[in-house]
mmCIF file of the N, C-alpha and C atoms, coordinates in Angstrom:
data_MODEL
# 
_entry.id   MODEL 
# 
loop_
_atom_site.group_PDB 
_atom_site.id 
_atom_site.type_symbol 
_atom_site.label_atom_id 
_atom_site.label_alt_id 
_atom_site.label_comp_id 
_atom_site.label_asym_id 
_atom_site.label_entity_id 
_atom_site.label_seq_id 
_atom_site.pdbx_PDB_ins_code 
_atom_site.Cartn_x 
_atom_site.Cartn_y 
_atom_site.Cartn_z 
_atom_site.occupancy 
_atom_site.B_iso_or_equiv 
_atom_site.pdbx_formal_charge 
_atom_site.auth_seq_id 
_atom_site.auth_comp_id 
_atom_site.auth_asym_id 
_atom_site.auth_atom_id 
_atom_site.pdbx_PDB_model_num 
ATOM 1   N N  . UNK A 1 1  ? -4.757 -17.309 4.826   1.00 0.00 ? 1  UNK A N  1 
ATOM 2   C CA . UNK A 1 1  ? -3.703 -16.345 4.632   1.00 0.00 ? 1  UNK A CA 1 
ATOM 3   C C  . UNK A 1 1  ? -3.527 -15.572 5.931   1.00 0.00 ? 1  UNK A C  1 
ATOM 4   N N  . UNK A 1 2  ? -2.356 -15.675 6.049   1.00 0.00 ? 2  UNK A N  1 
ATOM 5   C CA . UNK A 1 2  ? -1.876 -14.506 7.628   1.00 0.00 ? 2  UNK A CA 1 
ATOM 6   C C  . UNK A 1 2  ? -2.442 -13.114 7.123   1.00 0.00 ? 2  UNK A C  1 
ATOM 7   N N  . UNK A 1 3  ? -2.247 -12.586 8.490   1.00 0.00 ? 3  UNK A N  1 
ATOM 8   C CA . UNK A 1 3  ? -2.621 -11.062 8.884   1.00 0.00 ? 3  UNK A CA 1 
ATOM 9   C C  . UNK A 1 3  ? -1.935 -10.646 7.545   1.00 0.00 ? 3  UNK A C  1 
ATOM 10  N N  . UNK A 1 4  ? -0.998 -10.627 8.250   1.00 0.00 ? 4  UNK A N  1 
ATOM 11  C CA . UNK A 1 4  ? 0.881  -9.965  7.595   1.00 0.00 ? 4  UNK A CA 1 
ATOM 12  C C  . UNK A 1 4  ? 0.845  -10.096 5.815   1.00 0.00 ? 4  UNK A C  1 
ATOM 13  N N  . UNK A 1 5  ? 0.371  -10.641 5.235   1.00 0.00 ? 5  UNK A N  1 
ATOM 14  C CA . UNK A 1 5  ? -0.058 -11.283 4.224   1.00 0.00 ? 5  UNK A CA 1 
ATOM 15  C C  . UNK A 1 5  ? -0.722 -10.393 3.407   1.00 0.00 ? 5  UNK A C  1 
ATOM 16  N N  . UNK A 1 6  ? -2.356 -10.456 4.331   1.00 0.00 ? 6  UNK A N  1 
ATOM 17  C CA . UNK A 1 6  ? -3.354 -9.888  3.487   1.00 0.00 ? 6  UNK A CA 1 
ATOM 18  C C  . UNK A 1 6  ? -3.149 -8.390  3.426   1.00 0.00 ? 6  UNK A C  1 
ATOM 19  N N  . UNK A 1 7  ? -2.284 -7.760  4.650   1.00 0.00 ? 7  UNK A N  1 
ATOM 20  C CA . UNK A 1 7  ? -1.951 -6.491  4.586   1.00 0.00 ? 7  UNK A CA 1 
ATOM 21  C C  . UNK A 1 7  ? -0.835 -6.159  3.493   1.00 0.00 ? 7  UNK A C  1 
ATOM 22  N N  . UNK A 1 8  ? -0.268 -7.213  3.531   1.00 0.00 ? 8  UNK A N  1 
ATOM 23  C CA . UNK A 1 8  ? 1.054  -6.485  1.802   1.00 0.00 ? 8  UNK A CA 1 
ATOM 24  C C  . UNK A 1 8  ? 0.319  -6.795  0.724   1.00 0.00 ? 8  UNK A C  1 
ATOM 25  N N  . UNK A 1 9  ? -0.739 -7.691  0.985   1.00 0.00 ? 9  UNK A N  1 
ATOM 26  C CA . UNK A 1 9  ? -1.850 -7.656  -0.731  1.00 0.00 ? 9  UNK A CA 1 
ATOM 27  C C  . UNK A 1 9  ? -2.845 -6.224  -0.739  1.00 0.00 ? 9  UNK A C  1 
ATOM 28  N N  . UNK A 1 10 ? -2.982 -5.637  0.584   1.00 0.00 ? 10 UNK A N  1 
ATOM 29  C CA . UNK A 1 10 ? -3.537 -4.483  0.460   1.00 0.00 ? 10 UNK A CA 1 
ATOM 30  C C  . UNK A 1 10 ? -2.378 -3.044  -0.023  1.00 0.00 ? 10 UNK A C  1 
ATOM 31  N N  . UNK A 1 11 ? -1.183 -3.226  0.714   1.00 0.00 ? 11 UNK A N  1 
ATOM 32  C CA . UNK A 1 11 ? -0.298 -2.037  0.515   1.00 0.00 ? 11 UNK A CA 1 
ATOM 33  C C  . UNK A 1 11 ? 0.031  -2.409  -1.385  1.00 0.00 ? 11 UNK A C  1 
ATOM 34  N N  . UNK A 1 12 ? -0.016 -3.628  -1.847  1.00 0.00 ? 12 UNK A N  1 
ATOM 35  C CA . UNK A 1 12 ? 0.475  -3.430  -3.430  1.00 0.00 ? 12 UNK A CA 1 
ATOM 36  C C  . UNK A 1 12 ? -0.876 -2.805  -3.962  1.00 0.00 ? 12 UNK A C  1 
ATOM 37  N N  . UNK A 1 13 ? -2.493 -3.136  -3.693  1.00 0.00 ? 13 UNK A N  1 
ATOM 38  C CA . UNK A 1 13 ? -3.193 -2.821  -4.152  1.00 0.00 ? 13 UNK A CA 1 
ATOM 39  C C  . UNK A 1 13 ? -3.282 -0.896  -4.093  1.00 0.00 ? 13 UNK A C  1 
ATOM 40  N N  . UNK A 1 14 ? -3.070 -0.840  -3.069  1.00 0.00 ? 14 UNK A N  1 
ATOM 41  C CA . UNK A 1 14 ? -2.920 0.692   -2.732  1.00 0.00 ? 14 UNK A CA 1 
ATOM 42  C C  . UNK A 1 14 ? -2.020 1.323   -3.476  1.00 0.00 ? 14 UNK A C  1 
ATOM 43  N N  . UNK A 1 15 ? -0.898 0.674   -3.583  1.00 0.00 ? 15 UNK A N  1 
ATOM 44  C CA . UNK A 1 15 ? 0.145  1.346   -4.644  1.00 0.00 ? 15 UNK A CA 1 
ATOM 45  C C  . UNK A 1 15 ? -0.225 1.290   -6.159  1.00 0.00 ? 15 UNK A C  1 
ATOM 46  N N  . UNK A 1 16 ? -1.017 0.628   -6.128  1.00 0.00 ? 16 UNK A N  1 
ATOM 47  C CA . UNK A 1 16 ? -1.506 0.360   -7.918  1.00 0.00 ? 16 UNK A CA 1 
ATOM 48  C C  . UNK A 1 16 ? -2.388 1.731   -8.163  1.00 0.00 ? 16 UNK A C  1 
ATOM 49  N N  . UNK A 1 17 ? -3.337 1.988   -7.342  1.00 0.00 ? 17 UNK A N  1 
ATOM 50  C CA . UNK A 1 17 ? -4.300 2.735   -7.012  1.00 0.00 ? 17 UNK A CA 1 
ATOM 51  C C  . UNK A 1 17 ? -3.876 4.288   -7.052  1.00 0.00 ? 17 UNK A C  1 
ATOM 52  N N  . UNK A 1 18 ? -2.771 4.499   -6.488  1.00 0.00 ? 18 UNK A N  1 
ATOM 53  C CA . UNK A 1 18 ? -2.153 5.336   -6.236  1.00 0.00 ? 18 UNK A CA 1 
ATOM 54  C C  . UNK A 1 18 ? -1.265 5.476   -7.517  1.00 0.00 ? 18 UNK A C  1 
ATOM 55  N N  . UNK A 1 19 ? -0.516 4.722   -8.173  1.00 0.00 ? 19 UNK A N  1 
ATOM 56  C CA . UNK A 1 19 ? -0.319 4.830   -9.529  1.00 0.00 ? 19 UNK A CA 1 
ATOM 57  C C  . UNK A 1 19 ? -0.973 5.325   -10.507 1.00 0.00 ? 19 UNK A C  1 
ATOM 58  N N  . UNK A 1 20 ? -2.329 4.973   -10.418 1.00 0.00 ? 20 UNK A N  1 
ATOM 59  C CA . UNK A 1 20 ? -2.980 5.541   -11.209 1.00 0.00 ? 20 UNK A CA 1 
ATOM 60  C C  . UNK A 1 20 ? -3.697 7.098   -11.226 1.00 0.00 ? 20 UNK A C  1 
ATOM 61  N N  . UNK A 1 21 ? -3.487 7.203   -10.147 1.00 0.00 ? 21 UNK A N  1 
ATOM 62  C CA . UNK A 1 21 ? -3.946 8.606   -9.747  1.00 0.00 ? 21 UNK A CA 1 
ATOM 63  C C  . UNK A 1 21 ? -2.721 9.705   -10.464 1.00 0.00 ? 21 UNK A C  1 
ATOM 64  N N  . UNK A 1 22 ? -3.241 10.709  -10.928 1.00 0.00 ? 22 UNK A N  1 
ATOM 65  C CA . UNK A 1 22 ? -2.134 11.742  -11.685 1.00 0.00 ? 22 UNK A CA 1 
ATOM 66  C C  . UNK A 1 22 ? -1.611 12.713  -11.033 1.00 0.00 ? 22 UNK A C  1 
ATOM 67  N N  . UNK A 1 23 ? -0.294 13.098  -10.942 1.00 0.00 ? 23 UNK A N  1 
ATOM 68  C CA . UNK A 1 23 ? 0.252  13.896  -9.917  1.00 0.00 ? 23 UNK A CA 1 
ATOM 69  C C  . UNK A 1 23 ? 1.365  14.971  -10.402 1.00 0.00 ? 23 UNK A C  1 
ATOM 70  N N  . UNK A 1 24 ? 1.270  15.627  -9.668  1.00 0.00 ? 24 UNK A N  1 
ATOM 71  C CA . UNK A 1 24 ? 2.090  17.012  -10.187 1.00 0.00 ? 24 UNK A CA 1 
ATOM 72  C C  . UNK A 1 24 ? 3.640  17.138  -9.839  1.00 0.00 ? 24 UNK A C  1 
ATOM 73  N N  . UNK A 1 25 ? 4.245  15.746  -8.724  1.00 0.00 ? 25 UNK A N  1 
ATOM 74  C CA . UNK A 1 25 ? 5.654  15.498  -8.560  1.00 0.00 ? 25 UNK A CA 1 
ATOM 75  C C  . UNK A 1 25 ? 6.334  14.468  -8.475  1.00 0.00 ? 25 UNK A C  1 
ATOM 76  N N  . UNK A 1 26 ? 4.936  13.901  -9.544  1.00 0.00 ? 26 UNK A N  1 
ATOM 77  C CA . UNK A 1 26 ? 6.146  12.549  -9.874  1.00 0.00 ? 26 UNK A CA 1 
ATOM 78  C C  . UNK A 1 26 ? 5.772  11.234  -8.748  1.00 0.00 ? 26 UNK A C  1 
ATOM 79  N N  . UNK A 1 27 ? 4.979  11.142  -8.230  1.00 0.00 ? 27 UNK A N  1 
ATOM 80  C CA . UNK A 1 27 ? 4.180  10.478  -6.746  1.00 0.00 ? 27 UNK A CA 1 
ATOM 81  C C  . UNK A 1 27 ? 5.578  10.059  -6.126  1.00 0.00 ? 27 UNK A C  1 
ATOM 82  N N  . UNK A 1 28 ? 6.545  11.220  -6.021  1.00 0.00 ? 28 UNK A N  1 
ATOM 83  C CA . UNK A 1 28 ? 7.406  10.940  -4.996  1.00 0.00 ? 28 UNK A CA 1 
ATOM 84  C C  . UNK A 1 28 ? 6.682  11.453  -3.075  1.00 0.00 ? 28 UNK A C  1 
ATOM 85  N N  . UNK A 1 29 ? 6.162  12.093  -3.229  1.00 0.00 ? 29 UNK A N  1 
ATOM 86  C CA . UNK A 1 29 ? 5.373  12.499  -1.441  1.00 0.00 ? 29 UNK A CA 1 
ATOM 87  C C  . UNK A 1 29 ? 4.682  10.382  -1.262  1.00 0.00 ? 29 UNK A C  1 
ATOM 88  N N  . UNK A 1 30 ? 4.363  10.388  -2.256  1.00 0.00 ? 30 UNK A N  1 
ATOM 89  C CA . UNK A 1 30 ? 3.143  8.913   -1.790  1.00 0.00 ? 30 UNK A CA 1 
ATOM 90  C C  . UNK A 1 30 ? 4.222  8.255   -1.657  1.00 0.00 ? 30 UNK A C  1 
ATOM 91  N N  . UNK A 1 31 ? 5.510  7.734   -3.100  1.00 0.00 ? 31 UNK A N  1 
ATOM 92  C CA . UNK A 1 31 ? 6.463  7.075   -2.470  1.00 0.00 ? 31 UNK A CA 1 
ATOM 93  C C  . UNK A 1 31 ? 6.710  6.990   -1.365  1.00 0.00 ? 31 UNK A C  1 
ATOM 94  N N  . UNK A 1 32 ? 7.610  7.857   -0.700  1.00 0.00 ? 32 UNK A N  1 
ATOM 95  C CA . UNK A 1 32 ? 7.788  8.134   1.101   1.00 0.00 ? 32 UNK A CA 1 
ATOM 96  C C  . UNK A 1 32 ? 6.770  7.235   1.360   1.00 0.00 ? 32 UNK A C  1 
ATOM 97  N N  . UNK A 1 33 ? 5.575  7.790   1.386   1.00 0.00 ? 33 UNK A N  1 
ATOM 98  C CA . UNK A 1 33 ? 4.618  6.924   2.548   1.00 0.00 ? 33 UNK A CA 1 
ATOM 99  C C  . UNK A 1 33 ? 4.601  5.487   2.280   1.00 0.00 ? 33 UNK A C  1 
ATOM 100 N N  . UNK A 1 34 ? 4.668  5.169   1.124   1.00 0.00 ? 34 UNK A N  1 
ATOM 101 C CA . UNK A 1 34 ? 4.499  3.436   0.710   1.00 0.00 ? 34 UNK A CA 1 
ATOM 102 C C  . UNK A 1 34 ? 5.942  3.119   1.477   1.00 0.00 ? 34 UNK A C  1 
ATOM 103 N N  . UNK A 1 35 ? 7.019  3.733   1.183   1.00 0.00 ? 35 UNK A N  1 
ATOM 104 C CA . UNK A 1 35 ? 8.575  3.377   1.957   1.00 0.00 ? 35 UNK A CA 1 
ATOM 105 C C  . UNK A 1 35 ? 7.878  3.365   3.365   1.00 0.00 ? 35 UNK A C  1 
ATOM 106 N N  . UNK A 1 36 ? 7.672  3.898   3.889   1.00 0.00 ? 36 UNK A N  1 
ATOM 107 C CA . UNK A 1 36 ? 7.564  4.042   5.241   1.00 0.00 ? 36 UNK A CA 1 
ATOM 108 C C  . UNK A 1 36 ? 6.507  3.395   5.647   1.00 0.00 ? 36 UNK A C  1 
ATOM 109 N N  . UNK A 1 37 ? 5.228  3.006   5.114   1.00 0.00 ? 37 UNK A N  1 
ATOM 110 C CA . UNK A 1 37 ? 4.679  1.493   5.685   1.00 0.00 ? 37 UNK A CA 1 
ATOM 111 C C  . UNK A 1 37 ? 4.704  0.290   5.133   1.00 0.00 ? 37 UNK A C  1 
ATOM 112 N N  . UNK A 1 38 ? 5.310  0.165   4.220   1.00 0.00 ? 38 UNK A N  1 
ATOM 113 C CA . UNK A 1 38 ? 6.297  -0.810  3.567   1.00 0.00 ? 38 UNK A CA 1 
ATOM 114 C C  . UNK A 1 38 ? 7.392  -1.888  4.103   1.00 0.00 ? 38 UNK A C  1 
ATOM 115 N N  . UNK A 1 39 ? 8.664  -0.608  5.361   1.00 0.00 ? 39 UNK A N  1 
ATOM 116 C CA . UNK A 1 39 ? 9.678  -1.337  5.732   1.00 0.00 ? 39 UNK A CA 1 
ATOM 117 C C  . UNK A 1 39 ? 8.635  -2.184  7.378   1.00 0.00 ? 39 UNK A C  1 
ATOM 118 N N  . UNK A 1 40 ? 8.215  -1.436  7.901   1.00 0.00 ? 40 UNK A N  1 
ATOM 119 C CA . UNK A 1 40 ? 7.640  -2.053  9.063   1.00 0.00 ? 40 UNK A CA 1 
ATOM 120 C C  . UNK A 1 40 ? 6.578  -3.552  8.801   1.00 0.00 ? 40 UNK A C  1 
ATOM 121 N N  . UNK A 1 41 ? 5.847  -3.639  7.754   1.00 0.00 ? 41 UNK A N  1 
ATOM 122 C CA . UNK A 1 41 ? 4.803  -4.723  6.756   1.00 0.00 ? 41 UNK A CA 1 
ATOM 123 C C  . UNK A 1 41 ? 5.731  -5.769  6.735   1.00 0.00 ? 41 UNK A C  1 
ATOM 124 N N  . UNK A 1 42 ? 6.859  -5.141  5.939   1.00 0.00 ? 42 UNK A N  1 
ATOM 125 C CA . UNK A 1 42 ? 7.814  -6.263  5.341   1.00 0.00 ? 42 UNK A CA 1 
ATOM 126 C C  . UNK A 1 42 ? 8.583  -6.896  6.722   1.00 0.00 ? 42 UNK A C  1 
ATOM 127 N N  . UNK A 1 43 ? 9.009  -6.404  7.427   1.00 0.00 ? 43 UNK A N  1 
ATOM 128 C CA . UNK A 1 43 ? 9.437  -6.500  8.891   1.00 0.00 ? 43 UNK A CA 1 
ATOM 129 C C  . UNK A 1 43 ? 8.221  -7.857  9.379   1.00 0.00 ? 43 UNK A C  1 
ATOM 130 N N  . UNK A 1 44 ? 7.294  -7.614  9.622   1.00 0.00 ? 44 UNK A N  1 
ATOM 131 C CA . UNK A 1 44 ? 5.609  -8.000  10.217  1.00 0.00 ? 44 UNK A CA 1 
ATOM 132 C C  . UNK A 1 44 ? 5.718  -9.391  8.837   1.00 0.00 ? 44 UNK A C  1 
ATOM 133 N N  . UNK A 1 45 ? 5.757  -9.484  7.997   1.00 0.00 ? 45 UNK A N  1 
ATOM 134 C CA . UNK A 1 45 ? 5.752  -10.776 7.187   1.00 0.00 ? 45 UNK A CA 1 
ATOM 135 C C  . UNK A 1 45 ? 6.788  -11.358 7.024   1.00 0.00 ? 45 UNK A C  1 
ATOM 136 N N  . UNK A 1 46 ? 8.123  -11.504 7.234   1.00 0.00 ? 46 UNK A N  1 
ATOM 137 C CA . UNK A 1 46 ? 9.277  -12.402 7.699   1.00 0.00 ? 46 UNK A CA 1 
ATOM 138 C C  . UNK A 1 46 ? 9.258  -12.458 9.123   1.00 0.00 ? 46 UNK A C  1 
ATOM 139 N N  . UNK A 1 47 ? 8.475  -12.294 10.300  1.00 0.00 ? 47 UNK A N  1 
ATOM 140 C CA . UNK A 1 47 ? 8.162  -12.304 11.544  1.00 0.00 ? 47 UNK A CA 1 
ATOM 141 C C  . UNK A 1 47 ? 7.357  -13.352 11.606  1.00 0.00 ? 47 UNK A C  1 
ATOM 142 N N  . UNK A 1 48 ? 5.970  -12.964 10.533  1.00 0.00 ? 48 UNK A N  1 
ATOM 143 C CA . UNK A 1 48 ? 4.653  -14.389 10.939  1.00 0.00 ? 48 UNK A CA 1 
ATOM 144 C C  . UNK A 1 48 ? 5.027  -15.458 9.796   1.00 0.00 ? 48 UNK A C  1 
ATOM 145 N N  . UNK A 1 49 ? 6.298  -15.080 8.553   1.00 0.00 ? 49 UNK A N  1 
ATOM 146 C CA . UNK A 1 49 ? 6.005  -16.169 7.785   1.00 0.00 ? 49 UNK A CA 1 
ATOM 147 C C  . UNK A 1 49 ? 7.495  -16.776 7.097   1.00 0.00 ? 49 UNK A C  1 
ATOM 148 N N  . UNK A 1 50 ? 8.906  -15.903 7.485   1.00 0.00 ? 50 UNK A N  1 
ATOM 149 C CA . UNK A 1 50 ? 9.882  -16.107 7.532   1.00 0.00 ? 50 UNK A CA 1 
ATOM 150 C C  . UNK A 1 50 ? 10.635 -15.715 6.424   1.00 0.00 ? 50 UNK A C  1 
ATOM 151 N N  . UNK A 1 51 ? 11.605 -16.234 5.932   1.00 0.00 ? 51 UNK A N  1 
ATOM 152 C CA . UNK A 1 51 ? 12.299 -14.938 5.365   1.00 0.00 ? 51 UNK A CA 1 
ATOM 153 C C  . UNK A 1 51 ? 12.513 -15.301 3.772   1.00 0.00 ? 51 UNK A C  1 
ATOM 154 N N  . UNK A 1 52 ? 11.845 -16.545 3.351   1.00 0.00 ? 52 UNK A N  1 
ATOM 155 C CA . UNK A 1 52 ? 11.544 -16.917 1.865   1.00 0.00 ? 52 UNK A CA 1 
ATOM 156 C C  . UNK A 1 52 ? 10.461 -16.014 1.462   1.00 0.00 ? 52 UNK A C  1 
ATOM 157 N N  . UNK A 1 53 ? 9.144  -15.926 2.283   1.00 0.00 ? 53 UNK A N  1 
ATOM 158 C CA . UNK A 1 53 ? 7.733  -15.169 2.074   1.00 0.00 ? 53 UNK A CA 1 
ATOM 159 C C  . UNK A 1 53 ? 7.986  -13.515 1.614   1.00 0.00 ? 53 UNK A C  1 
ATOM 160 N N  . UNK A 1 54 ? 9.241  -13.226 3.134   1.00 0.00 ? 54 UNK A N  1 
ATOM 161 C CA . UNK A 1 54 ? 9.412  -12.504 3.222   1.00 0.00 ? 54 UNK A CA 1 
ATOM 162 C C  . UNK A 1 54 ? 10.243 -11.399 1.740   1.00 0.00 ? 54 UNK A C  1 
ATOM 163 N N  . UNK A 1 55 ? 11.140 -12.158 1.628   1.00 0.00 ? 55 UNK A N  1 
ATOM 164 C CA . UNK A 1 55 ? 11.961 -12.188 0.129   1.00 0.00 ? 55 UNK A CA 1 
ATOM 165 C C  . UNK A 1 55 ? 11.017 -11.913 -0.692  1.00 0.00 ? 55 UNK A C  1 
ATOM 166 N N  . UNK A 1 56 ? 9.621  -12.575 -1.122  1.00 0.00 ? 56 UNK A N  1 
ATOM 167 C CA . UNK A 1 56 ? 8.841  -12.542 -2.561  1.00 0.00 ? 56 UNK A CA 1 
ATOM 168 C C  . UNK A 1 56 ? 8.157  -11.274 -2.231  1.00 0.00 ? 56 UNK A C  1 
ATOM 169 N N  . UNK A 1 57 ? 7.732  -11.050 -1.129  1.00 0.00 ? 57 UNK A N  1 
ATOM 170 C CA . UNK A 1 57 ? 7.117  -9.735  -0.193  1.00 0.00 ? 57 UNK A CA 1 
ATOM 171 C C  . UNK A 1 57 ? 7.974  -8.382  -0.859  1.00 0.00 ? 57 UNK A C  1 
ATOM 172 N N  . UNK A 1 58 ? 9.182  -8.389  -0.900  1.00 0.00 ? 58 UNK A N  1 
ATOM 173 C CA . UNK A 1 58 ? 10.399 -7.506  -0.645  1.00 0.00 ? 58 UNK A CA 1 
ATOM 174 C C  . UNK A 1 58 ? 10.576 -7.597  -2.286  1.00 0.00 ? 58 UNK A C  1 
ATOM 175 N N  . UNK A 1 59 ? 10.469 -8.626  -2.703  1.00 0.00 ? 59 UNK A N  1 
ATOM 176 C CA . UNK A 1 59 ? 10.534 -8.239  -4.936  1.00 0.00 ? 59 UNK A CA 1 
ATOM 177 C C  . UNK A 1 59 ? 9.441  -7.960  -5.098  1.00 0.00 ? 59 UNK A C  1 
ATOM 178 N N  . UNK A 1 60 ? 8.198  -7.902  -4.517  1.00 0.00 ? 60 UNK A N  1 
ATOM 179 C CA . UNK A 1 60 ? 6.955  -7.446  -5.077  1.00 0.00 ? 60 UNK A CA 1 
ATOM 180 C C  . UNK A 1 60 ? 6.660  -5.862  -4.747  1.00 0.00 ? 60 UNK A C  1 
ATOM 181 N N  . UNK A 1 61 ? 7.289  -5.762  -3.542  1.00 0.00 ? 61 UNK A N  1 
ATOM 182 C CA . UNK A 1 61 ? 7.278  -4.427  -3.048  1.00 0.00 ? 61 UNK A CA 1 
ATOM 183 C C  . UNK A 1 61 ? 8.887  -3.087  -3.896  1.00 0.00 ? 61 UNK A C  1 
ATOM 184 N N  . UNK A 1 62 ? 9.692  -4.134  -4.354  1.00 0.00 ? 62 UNK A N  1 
ATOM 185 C CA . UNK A 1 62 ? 10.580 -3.535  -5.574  1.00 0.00 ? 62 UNK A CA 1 
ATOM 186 C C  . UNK A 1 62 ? 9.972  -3.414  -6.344  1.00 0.00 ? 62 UNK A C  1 
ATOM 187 N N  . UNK A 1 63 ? 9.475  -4.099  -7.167  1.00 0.00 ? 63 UNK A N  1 
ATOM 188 C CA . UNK A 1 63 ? 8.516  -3.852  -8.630  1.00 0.00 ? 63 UNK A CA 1 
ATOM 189 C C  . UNK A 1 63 ? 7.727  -2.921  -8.435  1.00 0.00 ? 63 UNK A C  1 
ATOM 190 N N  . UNK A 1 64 ? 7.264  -2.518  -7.571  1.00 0.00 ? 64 UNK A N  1 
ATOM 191 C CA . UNK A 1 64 ? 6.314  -1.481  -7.059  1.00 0.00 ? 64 UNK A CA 1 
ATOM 192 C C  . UNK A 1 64 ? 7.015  -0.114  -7.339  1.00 0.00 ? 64 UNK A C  1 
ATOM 193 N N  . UNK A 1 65 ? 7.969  -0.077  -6.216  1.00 0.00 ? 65 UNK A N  1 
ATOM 194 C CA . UNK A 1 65 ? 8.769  1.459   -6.188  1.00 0.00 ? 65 UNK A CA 1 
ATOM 195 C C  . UNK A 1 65 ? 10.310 1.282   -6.823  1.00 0.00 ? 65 UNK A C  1 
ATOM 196 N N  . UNK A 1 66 ? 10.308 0.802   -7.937  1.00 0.00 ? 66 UNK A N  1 
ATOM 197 C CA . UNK A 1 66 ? 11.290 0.452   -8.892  1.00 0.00 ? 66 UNK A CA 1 
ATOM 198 C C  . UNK A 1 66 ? 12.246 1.859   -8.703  1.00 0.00 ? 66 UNK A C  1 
ATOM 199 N N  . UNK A 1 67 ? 11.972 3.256   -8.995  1.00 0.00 ? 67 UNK A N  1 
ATOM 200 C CA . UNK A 1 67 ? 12.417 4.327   -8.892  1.00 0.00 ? 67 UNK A CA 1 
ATOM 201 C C  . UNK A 1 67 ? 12.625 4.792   -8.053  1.00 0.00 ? 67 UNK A C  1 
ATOM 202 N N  . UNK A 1 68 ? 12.328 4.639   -7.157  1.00 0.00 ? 68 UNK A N  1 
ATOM 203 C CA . UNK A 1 68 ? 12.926 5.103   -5.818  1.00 0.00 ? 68 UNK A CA 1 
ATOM 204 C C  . UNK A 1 68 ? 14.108 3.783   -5.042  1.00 0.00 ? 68 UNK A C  1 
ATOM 205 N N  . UNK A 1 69 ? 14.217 3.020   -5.865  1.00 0.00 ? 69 UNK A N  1 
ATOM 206 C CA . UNK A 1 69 ? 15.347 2.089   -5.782  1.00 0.00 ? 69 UNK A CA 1 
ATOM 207 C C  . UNK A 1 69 ? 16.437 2.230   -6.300  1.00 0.00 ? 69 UNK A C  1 
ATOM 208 N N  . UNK A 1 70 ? 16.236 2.565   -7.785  1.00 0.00 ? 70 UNK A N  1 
ATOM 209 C CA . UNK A 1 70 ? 17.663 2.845   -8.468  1.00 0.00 ? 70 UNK A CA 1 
ATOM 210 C C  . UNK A 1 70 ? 17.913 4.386   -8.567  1.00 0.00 ? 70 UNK A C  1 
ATOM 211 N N  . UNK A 1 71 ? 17.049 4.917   -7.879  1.00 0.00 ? 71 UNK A N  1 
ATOM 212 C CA . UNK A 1 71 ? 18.003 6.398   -7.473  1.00 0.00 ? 71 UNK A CA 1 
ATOM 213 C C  . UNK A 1 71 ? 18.802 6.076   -6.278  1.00 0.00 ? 71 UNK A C  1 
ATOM 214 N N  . UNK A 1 72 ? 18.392 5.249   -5.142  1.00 0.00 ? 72 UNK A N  1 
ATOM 215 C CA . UNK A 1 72 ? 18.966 4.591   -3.882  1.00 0.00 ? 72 UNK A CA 1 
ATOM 216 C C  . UNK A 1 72 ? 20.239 4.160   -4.883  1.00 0.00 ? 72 UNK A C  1 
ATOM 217 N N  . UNK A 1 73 ? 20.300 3.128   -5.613  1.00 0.00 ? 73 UNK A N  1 
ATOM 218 C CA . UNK A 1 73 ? 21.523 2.511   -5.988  1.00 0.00 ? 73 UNK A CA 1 
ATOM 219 C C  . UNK A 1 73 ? 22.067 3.465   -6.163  1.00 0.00 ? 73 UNK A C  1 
ATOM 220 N N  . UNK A 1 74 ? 22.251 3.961   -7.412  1.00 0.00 ? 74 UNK A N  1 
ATOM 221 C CA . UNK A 1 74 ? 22.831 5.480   -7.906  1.00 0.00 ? 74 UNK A CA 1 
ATOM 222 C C  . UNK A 1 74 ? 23.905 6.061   -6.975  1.00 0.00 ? 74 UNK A C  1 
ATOM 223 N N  . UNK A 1 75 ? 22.811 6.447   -5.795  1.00 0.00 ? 75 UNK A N  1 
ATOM 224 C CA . UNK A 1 75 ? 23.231 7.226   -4.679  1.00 0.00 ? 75 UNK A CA 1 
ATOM 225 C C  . UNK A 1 75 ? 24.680 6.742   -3.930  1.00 0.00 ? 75 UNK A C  1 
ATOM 226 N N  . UNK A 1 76 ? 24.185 5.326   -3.981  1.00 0.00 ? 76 UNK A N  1 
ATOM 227 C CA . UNK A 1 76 ? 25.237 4.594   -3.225  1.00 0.00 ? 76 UNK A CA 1 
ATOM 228 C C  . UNK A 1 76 ? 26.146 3.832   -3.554  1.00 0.00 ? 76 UNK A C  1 
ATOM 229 N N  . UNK A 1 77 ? 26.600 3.920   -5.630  1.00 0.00 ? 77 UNK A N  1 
ATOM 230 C CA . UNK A 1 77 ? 27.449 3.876   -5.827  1.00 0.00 ? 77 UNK A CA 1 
ATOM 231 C C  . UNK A 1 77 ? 28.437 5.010   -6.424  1.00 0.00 ? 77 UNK A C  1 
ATOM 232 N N  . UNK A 1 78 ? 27.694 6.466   -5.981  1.00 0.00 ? 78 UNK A N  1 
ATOM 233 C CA . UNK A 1 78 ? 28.397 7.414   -6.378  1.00 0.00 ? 78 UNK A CA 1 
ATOM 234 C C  . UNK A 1 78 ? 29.214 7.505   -5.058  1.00 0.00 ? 78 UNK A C  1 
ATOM 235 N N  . UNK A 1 79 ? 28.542 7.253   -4.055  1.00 0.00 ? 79 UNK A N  1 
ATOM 236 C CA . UNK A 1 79 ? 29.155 7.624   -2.323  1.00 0.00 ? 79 UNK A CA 1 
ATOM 237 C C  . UNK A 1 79 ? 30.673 6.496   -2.420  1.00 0.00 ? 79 UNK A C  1 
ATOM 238 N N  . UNK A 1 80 ? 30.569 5.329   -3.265  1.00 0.00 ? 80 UNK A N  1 
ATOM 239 C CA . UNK A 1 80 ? 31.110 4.389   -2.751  1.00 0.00 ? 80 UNK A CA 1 
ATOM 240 C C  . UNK A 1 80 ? 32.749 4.608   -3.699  1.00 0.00 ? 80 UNK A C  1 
ATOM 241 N N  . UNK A 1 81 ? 32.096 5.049   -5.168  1.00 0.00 ? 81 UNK A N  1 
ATOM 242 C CA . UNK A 1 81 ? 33.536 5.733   -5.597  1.00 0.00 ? 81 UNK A CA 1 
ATOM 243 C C  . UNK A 1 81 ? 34.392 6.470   -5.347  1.00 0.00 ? 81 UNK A C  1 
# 
């Protein structure tokens, strides 16, 4: 298994981890951080493994932060009406 790889099997494990931990706003602060070493990972595994890997990388990492996605949609089909 690539670098690039074993590091997005660590960032989902971390997010599981972090799921489970109980929080007082909703683990939107941790969100952010999973977004933000998330897009650069996902970047780093369609680089070493191309952009099919990359794709299953990018739905596994949706299933993850499901909610901070469809507030994104939301957002951007209220902007778009």
């Amino acid at each position: 298994m690539s670098l690039s790889l074993t590091l997005a099997c660590l960032w989902v494990v971390t997010a599981a981890v972090i799921a489970l931990i109980p929080s007082r706003r909703s683990h939107w602060p941790q969100a952010y951080v999973l977004i933000a070493l998330g897009l650069p990972l996902l970047v780093f595994v369609v680089y070493e493994n191309g952009i099919w890997v990359g794709l299953l990388v990018f739905l596994a990492g949706a299933s993850v932060l499901r909610w901070p996605l469809i507030y994104l949609w939301r957002w951007v089909r209220r902007i778009v009406q």
